[in-house]
C-alpha positions as CSV (number, residue, x, y, z in Angstrom):
1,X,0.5,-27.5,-7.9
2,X,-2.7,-29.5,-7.2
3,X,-4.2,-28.6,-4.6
4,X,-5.4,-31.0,-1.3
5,X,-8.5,-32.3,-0.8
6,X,-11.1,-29.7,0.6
7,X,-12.4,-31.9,2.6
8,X,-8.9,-32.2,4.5
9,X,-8.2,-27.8,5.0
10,X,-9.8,-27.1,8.0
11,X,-8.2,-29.8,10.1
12,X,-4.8,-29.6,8.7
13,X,-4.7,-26.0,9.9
14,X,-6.4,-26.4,13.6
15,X,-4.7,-29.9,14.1
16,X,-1.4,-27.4,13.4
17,X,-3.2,-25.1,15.9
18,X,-3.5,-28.3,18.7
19,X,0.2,-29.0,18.4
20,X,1.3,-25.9,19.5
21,X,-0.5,-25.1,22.3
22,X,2.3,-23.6,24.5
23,X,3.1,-19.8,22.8
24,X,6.5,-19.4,21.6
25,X,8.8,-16.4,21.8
26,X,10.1,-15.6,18.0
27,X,13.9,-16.2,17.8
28,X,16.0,-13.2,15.9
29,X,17.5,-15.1,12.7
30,X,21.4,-14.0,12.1
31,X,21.2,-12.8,8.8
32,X,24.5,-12.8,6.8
33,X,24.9,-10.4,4.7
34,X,27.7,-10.5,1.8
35,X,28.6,-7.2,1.2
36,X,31.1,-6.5,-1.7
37,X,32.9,-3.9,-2.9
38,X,36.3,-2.9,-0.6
39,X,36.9,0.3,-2.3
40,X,34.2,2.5,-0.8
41,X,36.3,1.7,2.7
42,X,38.8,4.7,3.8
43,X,42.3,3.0,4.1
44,X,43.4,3.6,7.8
45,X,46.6,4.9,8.8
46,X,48.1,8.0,7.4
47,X,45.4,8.8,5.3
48,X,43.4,9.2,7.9
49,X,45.5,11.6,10.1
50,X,45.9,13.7,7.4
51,X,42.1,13.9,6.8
52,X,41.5,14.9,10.5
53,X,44.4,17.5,10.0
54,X,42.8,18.7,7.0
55,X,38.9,19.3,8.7
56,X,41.2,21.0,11.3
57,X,42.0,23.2,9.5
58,X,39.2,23.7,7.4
59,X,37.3,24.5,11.2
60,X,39.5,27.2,11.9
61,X,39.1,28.7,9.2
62,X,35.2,29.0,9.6
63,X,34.9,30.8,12.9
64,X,35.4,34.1,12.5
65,X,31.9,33.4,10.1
66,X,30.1,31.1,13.2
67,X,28.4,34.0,15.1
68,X,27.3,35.9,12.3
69,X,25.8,32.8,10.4
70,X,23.9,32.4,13.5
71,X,22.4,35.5,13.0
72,X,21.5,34.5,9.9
73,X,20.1,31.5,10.5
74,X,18.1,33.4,13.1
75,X,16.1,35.8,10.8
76,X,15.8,32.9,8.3
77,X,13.9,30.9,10.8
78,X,11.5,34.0,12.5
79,X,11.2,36.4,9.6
80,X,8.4,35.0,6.7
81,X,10.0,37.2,4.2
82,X,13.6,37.1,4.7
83,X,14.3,37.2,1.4
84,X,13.6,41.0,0.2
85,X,15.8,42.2,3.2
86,X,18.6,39.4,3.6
87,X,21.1,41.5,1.9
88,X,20.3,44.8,3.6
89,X,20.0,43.2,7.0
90,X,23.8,41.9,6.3
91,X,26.1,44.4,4.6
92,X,28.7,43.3,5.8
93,X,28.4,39.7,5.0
94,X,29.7,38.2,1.7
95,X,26.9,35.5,0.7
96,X,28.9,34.6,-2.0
97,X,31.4,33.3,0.0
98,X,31.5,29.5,-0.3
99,X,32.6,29.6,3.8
100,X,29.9,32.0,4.7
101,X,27.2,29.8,2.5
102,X,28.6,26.2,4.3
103,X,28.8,27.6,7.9
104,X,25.1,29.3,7.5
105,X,24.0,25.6,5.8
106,X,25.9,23.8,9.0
107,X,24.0,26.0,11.3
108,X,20.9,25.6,10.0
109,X,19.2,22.9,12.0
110,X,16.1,22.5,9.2
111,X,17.4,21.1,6.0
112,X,13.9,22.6,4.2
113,X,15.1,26.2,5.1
114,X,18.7,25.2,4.4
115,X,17.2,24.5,0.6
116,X,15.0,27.6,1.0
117,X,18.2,29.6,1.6
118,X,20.1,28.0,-1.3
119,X,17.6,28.3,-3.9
120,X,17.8,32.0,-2.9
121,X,21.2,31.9,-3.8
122,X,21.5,30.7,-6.5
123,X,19.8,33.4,-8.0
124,X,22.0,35.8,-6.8
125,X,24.5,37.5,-9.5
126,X,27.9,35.9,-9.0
127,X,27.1,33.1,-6.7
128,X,28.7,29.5,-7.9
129,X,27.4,26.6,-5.7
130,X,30.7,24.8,-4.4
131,X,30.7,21.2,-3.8
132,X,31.4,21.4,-0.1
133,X,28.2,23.2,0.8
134,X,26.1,21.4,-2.0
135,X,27.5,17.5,-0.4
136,X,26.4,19.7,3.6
137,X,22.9,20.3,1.8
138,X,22.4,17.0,0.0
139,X,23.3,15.1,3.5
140,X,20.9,17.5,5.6
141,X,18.1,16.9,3.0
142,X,19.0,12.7,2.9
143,X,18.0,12.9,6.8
144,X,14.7,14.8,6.3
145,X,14.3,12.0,3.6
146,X,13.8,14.7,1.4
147,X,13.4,13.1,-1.8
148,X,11.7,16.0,-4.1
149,X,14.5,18.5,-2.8
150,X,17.1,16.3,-3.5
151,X,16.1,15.6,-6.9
152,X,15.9,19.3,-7.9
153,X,19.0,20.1,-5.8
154,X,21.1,17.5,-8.4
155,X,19.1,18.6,-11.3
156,X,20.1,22.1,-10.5
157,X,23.7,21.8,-9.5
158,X,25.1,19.3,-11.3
159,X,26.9,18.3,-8.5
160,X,28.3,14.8,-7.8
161,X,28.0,13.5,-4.6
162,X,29.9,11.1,-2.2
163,X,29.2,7.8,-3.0
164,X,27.7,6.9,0.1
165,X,25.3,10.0,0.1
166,X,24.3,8.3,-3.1
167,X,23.5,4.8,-1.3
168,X,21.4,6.6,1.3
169,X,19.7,8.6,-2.0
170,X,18.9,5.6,-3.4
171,X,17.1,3.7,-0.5
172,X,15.2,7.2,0.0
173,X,14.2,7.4,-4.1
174,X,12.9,3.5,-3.2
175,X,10.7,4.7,0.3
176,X,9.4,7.6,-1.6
177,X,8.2,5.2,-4.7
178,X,10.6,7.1,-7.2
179,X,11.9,3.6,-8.3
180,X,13.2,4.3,-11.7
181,X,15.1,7.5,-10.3
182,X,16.9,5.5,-7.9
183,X,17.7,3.6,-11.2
184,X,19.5,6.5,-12.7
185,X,21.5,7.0,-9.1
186,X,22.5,3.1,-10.0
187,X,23.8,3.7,-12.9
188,X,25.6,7.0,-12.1
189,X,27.4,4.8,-9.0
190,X,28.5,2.0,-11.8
191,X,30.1,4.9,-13.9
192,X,32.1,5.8,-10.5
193,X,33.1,2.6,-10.4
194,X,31.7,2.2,-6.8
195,X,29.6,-1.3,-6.2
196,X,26.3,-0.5,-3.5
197,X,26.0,-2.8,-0.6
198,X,23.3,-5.5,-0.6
199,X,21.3,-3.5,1.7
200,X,21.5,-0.8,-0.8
201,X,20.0,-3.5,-3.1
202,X,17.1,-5.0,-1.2
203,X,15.9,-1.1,-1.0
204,X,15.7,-0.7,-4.3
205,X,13.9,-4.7,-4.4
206,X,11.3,-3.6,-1.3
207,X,10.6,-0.5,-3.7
208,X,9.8,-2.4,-6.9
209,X,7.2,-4.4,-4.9
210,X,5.7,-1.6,-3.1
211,X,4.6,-0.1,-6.7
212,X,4.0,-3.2,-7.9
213,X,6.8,-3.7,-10.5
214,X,7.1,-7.7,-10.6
215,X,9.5,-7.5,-13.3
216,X,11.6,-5.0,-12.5
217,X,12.3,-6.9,-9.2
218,X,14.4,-9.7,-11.8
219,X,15.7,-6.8,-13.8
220,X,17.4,-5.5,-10.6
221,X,18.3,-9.0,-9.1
222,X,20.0,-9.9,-12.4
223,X,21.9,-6.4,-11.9
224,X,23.0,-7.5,-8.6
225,X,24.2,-10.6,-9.1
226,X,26.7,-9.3,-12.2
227,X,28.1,-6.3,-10.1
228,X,29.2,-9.3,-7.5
229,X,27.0,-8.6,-5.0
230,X,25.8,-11.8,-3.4
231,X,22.1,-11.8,-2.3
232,X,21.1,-12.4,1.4
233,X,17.8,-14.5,3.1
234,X,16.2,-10.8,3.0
235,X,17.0,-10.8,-0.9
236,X,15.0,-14.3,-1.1
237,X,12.1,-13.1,1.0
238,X,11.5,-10.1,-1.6
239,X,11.8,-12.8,-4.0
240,X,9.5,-15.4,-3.0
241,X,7.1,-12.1,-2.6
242,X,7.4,-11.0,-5.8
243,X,6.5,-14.8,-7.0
244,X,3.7,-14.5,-5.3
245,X,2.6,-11.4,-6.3
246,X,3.1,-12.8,-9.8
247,X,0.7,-15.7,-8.6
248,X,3.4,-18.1,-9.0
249,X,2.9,-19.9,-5.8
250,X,5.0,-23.1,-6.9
251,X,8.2,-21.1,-7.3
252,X,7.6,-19.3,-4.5
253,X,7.4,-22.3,-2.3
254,X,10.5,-24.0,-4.1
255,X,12.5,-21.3,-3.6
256,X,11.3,-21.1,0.2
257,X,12.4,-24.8,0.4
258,X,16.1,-24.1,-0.8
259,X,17.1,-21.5,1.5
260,X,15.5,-23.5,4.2
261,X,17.5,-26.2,3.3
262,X,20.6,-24.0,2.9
263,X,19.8,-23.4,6.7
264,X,18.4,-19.7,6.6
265,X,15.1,-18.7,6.8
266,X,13.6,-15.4,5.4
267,X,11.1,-13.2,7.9
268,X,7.7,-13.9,8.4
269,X,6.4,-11.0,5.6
270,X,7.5,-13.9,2.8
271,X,5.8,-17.0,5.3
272,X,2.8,-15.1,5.7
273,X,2.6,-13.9,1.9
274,X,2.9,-17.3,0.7
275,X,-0.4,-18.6,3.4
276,X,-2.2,-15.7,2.2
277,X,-1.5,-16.9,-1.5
278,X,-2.4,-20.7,-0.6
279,X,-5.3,-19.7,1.5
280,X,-6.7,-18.3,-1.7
281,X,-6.6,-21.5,-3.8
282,X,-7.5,-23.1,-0.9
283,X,-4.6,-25.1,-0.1
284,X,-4.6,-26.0,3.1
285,X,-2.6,-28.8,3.5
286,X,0.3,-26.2,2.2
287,X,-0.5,-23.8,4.8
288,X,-0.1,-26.2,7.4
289,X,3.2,-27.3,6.3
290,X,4.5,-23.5,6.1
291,X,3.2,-23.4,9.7
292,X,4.9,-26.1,10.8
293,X,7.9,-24.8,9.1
294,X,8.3,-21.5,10.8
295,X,8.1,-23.0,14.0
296,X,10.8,-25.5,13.2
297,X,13.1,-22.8,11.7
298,X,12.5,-20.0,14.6
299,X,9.9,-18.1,12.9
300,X,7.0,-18.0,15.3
301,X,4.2,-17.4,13.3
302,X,2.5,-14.1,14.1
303,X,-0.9,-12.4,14.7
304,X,-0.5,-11.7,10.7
305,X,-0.2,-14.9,9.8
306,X,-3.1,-16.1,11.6
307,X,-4.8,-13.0,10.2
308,X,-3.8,-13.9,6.3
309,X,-5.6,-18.1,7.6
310,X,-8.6,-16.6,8.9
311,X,-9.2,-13.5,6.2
312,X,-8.6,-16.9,3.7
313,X,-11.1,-19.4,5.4
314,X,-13.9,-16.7,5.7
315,X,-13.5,-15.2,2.0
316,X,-13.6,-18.6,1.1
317,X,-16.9,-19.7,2.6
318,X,-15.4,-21.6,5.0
319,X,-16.4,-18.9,8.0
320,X,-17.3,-22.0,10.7
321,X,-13.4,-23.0,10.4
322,X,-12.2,-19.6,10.9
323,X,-14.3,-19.2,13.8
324,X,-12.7,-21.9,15.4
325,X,-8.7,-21.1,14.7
326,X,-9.9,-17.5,15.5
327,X,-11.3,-19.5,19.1
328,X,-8.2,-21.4,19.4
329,X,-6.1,-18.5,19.3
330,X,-7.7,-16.5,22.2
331,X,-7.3,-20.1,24.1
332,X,-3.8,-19.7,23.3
333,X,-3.3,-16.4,24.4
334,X,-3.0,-14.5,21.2
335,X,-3.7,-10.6,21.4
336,X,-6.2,-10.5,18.8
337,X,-6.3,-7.2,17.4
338,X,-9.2,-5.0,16.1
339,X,-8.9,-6.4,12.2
340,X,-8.7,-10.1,13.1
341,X,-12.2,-8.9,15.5
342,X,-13.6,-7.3,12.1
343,X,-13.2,-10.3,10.2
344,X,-14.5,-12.5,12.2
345,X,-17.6,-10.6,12.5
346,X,-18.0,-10.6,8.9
347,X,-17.9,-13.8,8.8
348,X,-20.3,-14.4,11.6
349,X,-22.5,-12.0,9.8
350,X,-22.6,-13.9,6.5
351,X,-23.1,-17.2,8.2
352,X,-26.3,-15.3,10.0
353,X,-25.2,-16.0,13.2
354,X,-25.9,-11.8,14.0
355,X,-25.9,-13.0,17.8
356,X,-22.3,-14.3,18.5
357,X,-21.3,-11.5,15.8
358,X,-22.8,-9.0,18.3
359,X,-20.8,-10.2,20.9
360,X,-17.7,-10.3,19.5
361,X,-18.0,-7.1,19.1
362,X,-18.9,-6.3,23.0
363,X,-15.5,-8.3,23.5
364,X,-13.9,-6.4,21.3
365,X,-14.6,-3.6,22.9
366,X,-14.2,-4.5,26.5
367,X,-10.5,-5.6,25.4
368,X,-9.6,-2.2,24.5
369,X,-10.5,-2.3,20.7
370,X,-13.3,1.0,19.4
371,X,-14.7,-0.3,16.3
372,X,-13.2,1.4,13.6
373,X,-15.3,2.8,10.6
374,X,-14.9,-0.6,8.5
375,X,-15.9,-2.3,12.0
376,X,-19.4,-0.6,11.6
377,X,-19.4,-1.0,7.9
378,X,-18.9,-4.7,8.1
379,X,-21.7,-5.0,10.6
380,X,-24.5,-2.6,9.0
381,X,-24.2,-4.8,6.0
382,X,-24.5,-7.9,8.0
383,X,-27.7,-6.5,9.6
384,X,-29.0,-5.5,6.3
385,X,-28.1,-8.7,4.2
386,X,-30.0,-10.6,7.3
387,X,-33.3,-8.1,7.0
388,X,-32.5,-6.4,10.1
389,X,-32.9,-2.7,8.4
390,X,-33.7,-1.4,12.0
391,X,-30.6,-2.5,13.5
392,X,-28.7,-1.6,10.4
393,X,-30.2,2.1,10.4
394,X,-29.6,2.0,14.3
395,X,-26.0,1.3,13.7
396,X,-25.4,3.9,11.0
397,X,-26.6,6.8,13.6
398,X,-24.8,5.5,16.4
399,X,-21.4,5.7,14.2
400,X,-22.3,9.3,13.3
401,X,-22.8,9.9,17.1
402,X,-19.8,8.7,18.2
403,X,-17.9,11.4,15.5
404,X,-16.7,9.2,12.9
405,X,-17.0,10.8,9.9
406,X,-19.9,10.3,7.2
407,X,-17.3,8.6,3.8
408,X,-18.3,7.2,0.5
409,X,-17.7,3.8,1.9
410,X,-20.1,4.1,5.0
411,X,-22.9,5.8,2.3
412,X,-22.4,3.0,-0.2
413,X,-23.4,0.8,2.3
414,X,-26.3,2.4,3.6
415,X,-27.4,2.8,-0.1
416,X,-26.9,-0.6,-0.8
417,X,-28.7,-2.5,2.3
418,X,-32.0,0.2,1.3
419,X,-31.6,-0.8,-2.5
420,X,-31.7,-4.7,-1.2
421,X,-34.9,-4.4,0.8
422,X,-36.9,-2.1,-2.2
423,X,-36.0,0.9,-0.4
424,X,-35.2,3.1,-3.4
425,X,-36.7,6.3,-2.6
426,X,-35.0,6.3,0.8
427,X,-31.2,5.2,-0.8
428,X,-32.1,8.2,-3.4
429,X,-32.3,10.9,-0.8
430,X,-29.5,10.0,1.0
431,X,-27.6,10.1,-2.5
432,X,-28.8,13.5,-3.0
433,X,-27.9,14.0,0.8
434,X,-23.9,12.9,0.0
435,X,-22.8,16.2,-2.1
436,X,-24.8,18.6,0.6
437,X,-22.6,16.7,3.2
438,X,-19.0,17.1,0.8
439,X,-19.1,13.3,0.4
440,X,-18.0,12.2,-2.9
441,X,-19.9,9.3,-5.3
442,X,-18.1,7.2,-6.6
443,X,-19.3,4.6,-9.2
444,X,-20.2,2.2,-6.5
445,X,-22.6,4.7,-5.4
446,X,-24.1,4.9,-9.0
447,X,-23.8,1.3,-9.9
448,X,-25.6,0.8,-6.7
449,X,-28.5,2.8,-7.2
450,X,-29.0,1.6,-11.2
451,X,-28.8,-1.9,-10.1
452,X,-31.6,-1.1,-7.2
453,X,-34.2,0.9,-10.0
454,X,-33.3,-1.6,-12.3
455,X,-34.5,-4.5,-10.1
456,X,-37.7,-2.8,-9.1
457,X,-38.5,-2.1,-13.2
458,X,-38.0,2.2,-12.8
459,X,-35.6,2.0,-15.9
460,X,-36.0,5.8,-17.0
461,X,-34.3,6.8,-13.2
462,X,-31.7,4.1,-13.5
463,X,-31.2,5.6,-17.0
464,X,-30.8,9.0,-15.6
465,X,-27.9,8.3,-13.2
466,X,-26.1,6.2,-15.6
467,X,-25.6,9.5,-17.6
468,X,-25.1,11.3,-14.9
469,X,-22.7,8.7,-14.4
470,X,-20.9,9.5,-17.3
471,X,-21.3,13.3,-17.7
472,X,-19.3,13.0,-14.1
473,X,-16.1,11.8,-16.1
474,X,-16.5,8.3,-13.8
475,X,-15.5,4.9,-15.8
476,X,-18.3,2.9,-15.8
477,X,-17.9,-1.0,-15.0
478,X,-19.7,-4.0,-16.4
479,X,-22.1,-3.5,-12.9
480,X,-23.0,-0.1,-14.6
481,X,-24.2,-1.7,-18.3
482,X,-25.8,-5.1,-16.7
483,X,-28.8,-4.4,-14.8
484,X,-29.9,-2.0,-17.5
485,X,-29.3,-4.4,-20.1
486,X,-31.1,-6.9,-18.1
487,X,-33.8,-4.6,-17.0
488,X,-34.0,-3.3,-21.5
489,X,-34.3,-7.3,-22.2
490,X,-37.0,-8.6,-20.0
491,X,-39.1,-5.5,-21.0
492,X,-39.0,-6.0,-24.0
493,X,-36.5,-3.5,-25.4
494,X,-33.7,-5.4,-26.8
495,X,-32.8,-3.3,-29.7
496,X,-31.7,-0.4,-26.8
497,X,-29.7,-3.2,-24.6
498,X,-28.3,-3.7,-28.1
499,X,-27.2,-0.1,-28.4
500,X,-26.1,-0.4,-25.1
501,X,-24.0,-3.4,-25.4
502,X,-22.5,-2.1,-28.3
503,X,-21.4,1.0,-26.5
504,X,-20.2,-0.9,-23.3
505,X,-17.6,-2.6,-26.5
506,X,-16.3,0.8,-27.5
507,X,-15.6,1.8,-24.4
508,X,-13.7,-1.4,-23.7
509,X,-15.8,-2.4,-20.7
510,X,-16.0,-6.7,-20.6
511,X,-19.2,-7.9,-20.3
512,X,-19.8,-10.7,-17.9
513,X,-21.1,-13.7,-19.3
514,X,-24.5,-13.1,-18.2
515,X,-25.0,-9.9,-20.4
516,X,-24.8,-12.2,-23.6
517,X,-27.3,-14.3,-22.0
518,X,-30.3,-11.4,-21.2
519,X,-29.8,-10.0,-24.9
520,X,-29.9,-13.8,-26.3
521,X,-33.2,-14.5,-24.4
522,X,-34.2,-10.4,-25.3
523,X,-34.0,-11.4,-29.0
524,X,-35.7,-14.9,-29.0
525,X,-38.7,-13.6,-26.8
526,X,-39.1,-10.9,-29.8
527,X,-38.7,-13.5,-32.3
528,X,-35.6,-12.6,-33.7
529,X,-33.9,-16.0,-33.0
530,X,-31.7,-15.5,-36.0
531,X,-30.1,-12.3,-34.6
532,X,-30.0,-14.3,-31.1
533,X,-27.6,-17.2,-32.7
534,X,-25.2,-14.5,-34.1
């Protein structure tokens, strides 16, 4: 897709903004879902009176064991070390009962000591773990959302369980990340023959994306659509988001385009994932369409989306636009929230205009907003990259003041504004300050500090914290080999950027483009123009 004319972005988005000045209230979309799969239904009727007779009679059975598996559950939940006296606390009680073991489970209002308690169990002498109390632990561990316990429960057991326990186990595996075990459960449901609803489905499609697994989002649509199970408008929306995480914007926006056509219209995570994707090759004309589309199809667009325009026009260098939709909005009546406030101040920052920046950050505040750590972070590097050190240093105590804890991040900056202005000596002592503190470098922090020595020609200290770097176990980056490369060239030391180079290669670093061009110009300044041209 080619994108529009630049000089036609900004006004395709605030001339969207200008037609819609009145706020709209979002619509719910009726989502249809096409669940399949009539088997895992109980038939009604018969079967089910003799169901409810037979957990009649399975009731009646347990209460002579109620009272005393309350006792049990009682010094379970107030004695640390219940398990050396269990037994001796209980003669009378048979724990290797499967009713004793289901009541105490039932009773048991904390599935963690319910597991606690069975794992005790089982390594009793004698005890066999039925499948009645292992399905009344697997359920009480499926509402903790228990996902380790459950795992080793199964893997311990060998227990089947219900098929719906399995449903709810999958879209836990898919919360909790464990995407290819919920895989497994999958394939264990197919061998009973038992088809998982679509919801079942789009948890296991949500989980893919959360970990980043772009193609195992088609292997499990693929899957779906062979078992039977028809796709719903949330199935699309995980879709288009895995196109565009893929950075296959076109597809993403053709798909968008048939299931608005086929009259259904996915939430605004997809919309607003898209116009953060076009924002970022600058097609503006494309977001404005997608705005104009959610309001036609009942999809109000959201602070989010507004955030994803604003976050796009700023990174973009086009900070003077996003000032004014991020003006229009508060015309509106939009409740801007503290991360739309942050980014606009950025961008105010990098544009220089430090006054209007400052008093965003006064409205901020007054609307209920407390700058955040990034807030300040944002902010201190706007002061420094506009030779304000005072301010910037100013800045950096008041956020200590006001309790926010001393990071990496916040030191990085600090380090960085002081390395700008040839403030070496002062960003060294507050690296040797960080470790005193408990604050952890990170090769930011060193890439930081080589690339400020570098600049100011003290190569031997540069050279000493890249070791230190390394010795450290941190991965350095192509910002950790270029200044000293640069800095070994223009003094006159090419065969050691050389050696460098060569190392940065076996390390499988890439060098930027640059780095050729300082050992190039290294070499011919020597005279070795031959070795230059290889």
């Amino acid at each position: 897709m080619q994108g529009p004319p630049m000089a036609r972005a900004p006004s395709s988005v605030i001339s969207f903004l200008r037609q819609h000045r009145r706020l709209q209230n979002p619509i719910p979309f009726d989502q249809v879902r096409n669940l399949v799969g009539g088997g895992d239904e109980m038939k009604q009727g018969g079967g089910d009176k003799m169901k409810q007779e037979e957990e009649q009679r399975l009731d009646d059975k347990q209460q002579p064991y109620t009272e005393m598996a309350r006792r049990v559950c009682q010094t379970i939940r107030t004695r640390p070390r219940w398990e050396h006296t269990l037994l001796s606390d209980f003669p009378s009680f048979n724990f290797l009962d499967p009713n004793c073991v289901y009541e105490i489970i039932k009773c048991q209002n904390n599935a963690f000591l319910s597991f606690r308690f069975f794992q005790w169990l089982c390594s009793q002498h004698g005890f066999s773990p039925d499948s009645r109390s292992c399905n009344a632990l697997f359920d009480a561990l499926l509402e903790a959302k228990a996902s380790n316990a459950l795992k080793s429960l199964l893997h311990s057991t060998h227990f089947s369980p219900k098929p719906a326990s399995l449903e709810s186990f999958i879209r836990c595996l898919c919360e909790d990340g464990f995407i290819h075990d919920a895989l497994d459960v999958f394939s264990q449901l197919k061998q009973l023959g038992f088809s998982p609803s679509v919801a079942v489905w789009n948890s296991a499609l949500m989980g893919s994306l959360r970990v980043g697994s772009t193609d195992l989002v088609w292997e499990l649509y693929s899957d779906m659509m062979e078992s039977g199970v028809v796709g719903d408008v949330d199935t699309t929306g995980y879709l288009i988001r895995d196109f565009c995480m893929d950075d296959k914007h076109t597809e993403a926006y053709e798909l968008l385009c048939q299931v608005l056509e086929a009259g259904h219209a996915p939430d605004n995570v997809a919309f607003n994932t898209l116009i953060s994707g076009f924002c970022k090759k600058k097609y503006y004309c494309k977001v404005s369409e997608l705005l104009h589309l959610m309001i036609a199809k009942n999809c109000t667009p959201d602070i989010f989306t507004y955030q994803e325009i604003i976050h796009g026009l700023c990174k973009n260098g086009m900070q003077a636009e996003g000032f004014r939709v991020f003006n229009d909005l508060k015309d509106r009546g939009y409740a801007l929230d503290r991360v739309m406030y942050t980014t606009m101040i950025d961008g105010l920052c990098k544009m220089g205009r430090l006054g209007e920046a400052r008093k965003l950050w006064f409205e901020m505040i007054w609307k209920g907003f407390t700058p955040n750590e990034y807030t300040y972070n944002t902010f201190i590097h706007g002061y420094f990259n506009n030779s304000k050190l005072e301010e910037a240093q100013k800045l950096f105590r008041d956020m200590c003041d006001r309790g926010y804890r001393e990071t990496t991040m916040s030191y990085n900056t600090m380090i960085a504004g002081l390395c700008l202005h040839g403030r070496t000596q002062e960003a060294c002592d507050m690296f040797e300050e960080m470790p005193k503190k408990g604050i952890a470098r990170d090769v930011i922090t060193y890439n930081t500090l080589i690339q400020g020595l570098c600049r100011e020609g003290k190569i031997v200290e540069a050279t000493k914290f890249f070791h230190e770097l390394q010795a450290l176990g941190l991965q350095p980056s192509p910002s950790s080999y270029t200044p000293l490369i640069q800095a070994l060239c223009a003094m006159g030391h090419a065969q050691e950027a050389i050696a460098l180079w060569n190392d940065m290669q076996s390390k499988g670093v890439k060098p930027l483009v640059r780095t050729r061009d300082y050992i190039i110009t290294g070499l011919c300044k020597q005279g070795n123009f031959t070795e230059g041209m290889e």
